[in-house]
N, C-alpha and C positions, 0 to 999 in steps of 0.2 A: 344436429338439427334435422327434423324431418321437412321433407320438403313444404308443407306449410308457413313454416317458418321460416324456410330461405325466401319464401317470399315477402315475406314481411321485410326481413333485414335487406334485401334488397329494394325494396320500395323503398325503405329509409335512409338508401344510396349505396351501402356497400356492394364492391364489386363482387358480381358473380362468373366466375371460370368457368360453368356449363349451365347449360341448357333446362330450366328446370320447370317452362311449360309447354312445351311441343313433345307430344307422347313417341312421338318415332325416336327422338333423342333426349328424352330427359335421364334425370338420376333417379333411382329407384331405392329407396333405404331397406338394408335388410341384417343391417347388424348394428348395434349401440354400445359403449363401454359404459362403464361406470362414472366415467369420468365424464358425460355427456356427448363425449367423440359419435360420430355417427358413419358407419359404411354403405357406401353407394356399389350400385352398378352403373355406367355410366352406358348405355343404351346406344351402338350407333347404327342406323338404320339400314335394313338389308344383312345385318352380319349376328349371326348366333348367337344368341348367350354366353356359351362360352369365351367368346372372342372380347367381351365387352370389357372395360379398365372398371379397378375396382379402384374407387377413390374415397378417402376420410374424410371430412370437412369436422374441423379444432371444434371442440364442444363449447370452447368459452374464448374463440376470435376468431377472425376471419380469414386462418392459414386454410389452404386444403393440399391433400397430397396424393400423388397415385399410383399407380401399383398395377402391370400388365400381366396380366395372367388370373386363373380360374378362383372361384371364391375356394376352393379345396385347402389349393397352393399357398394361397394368402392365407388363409389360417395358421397351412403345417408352416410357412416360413418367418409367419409374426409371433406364434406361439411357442416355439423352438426357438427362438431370437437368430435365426439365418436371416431374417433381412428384418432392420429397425427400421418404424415410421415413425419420422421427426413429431408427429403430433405426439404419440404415446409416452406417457408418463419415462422418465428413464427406468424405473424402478419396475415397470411393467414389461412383460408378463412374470408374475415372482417364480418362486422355483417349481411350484406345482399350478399349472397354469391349468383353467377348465373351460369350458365352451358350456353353455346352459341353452339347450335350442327354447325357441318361444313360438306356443300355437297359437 
């Protein structure tokens, strides 16, 4: 979900785990699966980009998960399957996993 639409689904009452309209710390969406899943940056104020939790939020409910360290590392350790997020498919990433950037 991009954050347009966390605001919706939270107007509608589902609870939201961060911050998603104060620009000092909101989430920032900069990656999507196929599956609808969506990655954040999760933005905290005063501290780097690099430093910031890269968090999922479920494409189709309202789990989210998170993940400490740089968007690089989150790639090489989700795409490599070194470290499984409970959102992603079990069957994901298959055996030849690709990254497609978007301009």
């Amino acid at each position: 979900m991009r954050v347009g639409a966390l605001r919706e689904v939270r107007d509608d009452g589902e609870p939201m785990p961060y911050e998603i309209d104060d620009p000092a710390t909101h989430v920032v969406p900069w990656a999507v699966t196929d599956n609808g899943d969506t990655v954040y940056w999760h933005r905290r104020p005063g501290a780097p980009p690099e430093a910031w939790t890269i968090v999922v939020s479920e494409g189709r409910g309202p789990d989210w998960d998170a993940y400490e360290g740089p968007a690089t590392q989150f790639l090489f350790d989700v795409l490599s399957r070194r470290v499984r997020n409970e959102l992603f498919p079990e069957d994901w990433p298959s055996a030849s996993p690709g990254f497609e950037p978007r301009g």
